[in-house]
C-alpha positions, 0 to 999 in steps of 0.5 A: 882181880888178884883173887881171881887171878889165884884161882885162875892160876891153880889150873897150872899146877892143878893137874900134877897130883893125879898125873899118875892116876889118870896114866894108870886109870884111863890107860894112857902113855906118859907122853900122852898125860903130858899132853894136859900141859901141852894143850892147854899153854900152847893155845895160850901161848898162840891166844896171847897174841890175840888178847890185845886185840879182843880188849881193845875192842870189847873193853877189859871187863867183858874180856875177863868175862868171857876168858873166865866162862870159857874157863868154867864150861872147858874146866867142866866139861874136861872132868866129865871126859872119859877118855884122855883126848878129850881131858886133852881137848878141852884143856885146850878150850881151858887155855884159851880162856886163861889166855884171854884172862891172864894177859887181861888181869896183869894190864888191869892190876897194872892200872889199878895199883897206887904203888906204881908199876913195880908193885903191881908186878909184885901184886899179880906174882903174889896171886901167882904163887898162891894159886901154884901153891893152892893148886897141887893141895886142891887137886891133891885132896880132890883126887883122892875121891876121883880124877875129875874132882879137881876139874869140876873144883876148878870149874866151881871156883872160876865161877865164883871168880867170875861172879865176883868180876860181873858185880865188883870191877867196874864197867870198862869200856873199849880203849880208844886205841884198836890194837892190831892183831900183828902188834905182839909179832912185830914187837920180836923186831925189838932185840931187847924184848925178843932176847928176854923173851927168849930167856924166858922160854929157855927158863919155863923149857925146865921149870915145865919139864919139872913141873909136867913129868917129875911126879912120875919120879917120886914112887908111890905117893898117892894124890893128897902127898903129891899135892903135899910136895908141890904145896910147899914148892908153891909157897916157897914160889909165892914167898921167894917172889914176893919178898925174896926177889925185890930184896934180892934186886936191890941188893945184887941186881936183877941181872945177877939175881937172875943169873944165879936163879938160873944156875940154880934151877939147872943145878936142881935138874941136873940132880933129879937127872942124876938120881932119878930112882932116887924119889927123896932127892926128886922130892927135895929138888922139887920143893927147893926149886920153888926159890929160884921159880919164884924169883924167876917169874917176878925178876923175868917178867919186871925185866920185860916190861922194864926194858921193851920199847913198846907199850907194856900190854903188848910187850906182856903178849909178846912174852907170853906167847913165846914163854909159853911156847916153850913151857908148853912143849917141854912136858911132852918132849919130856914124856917122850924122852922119857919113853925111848930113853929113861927118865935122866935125859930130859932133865939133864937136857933141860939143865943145859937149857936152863944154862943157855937161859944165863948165857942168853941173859947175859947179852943184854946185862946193861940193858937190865942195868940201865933198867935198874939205874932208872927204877931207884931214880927219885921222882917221876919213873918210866914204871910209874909213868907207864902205870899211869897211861895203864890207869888212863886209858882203862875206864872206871880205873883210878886217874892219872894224877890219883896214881901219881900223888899216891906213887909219890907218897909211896916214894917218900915212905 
């Protein structure tokens, strides 16, 4: 599963190299690019609401199935495009697939993890960033021979993927519990999950203005150096959410981890703000803003589930939606900014917004605290518990008391 979610999640940053060389070769705005971003996170941010309710009642694999199909046909059919709105198009079908595969392959990892709830998270943020990081380089290389090489690599890719799913996962029949369709909405009722939810939509409002429109800003590199570039920001993402943010927690907090994650990324935004015909410092921002993304997306996303008083494969629906609202809306504000105003004032709009992110953060800190107290608590934990019920109620998962005894000994070690 976590292989799969690697190459799902390298559709993200996947387009970033050749950004410039579709605008140049299909004779399209900047604005009108971006919307390669936009498309495809708001239908999945709009699909997150529905994934719980599609598993619920076909079951967790045939779900992963048919988000990874419609994956390999829209990735497909967007390289064989010959104009921007119909890439645009169908990474919008893409989104939706990537919606009903992301929010799916997180409860599976979640169930299937022996270490408890904390290390699944650590597990699917691994997979995230290796995806990011392999993302840029896959289409940086395909790029160099033409724009749809990347869309029909990933296309090739999610069909290994989805072979792999057909005949390695085991079956995993519906849930006896029908999820509702108003669940991930009516879960916003809640304050803590509907305030992180709103961090984390502050959070990707600047890591997306960064991640859609800072390859406009780095001169003339060609497709394989911009893939370089967001390379190695990858795998500081990958590495920063993998080792940094678990030390990091425990050394500081998650609170304070995060609050110094989110100073940082303005502090970068601010900089590419600033010098925006400078590409060396665009350059140098961009790969160093892989430590706070990376420490972002494990610290947000555990803080989600740590804290929200609903059952986790609901608060995940939840927060995806409104997160990706905001990443998605980003990039084409951004290009449009951009156009009417130069290119300093999206970044520095999106430094400011990073900061309310820290404000925003700051109203629940004991809740994050409180969180945290409980998490180093010896013995039985809500994570683990929750991890537990996760394993319980999907099928052909390991069973309860498995997953307690191996979380235990995890405990011990």
């Amino acid at each position: 599963m976590a292989f799969a979610c690697v190459i799902s999640f390298m559709g993200i940053g996947l387009v970033d190299p050749i950004l410039p060389s579709l605008s140049g070769q299909l004779d399209a705005s900047h604005a009108e690019v971006e919307l390669l971003f936009t498309s495809y996170l708001v239908v999945t941010a709009i699909a997150m609401l529905v994934t719980g309710w599609v598993s619920s009642r076909i079951g967790p694999k045939k779900t992963l199935i048919t988000g990874l199909v419609l994956i390999v046909a829209f990735a497909a059919l967007a390289g064989a495009s010959s104009g921007i709105w119909g890439i645009v198009g169908f990474r919008a079908g893409w989104g939706l697939g990537n919606a009903l595969f992301i929010a799916t392959s997180l409860a599976v990892i979640v169930g299937s993890a022996s270490g408890g709830f904390a290390g699944a998270i650590v597990l699917y943020e691994t997979a995230l960033g290796l995806g990011i990081a392999a993302g840029p380089l896959v289409g940086g290389l395909l790029g160099t021979v033409s724009w749809r090489g990347p869309f029909f690599g990933v296309s090739v890719l999610m069909l290994i993927a989805l072979v792999a799913t057909v005949v390695l996962l085991e079956p995993t029949p519906p849930s006896p519990h029908k999820a509702k369709l108003s669940e991930p909405i009516t879960a916003l009722r809640h304050r803590a999950l509907a305030t992180t939810g709103g961090v984390g939509l502050l959070y990707n409002w600047g890591f997306f203005t960064m991640l859609g429109y800072a390859p406009f800003l780095m001169g003339d590199l060609d497709p394989i150096a911009l893939g370089g570039v967001f390379f190695g920001w990858g795998l500081l993402v990958a590495i920063f959410a993998v080792f940094g943010a678990p030390w990091l927690k425990e050394r500081f907090g998650t609170a304070r981890t995060l609050y110094g994650a989110l100073i940082g990324i303005a502090v970068l935004l601010a900089a590419i703000g600033l010098f925006d015909t400078t590409p060396a410092v665009v350059i140098v921002a961009v790969i160093l803003s892989g430590i706070v993304v990376g420490l972002n997306n494990t610290l947000v996303t555990t803080a989600v589930m740590s804290i929200s008083p609903v059952p986790r494969p609901t608060a995940s629906a939840t927060y995806g939606f409104v997160r990706f609202i905001g990443g998605g809306l980003a990039p084409f504000v951004a290009g449009l900014l951009a156009g009417a105003f130069g290119a300093s004032l999206p970044f520095l709009i999106a430094a400011v917004v990073a900061l309310a992110g820290a404000v925003l953060l700051s109203t629940i800190h004991r809740d994050l605290e409180a969180a945290d107290a409980e998490a180093a608590q010896p013995g039985p934990s809500h994570e683990r518990a929750d991890a537990e019920q996760a394993a319980g109620e999907v099928p052909g998962l390991p069973t309860e008391s498995v997953i307690a005894e191996d979380a235990l000994e995890h405990d011990r070690r």
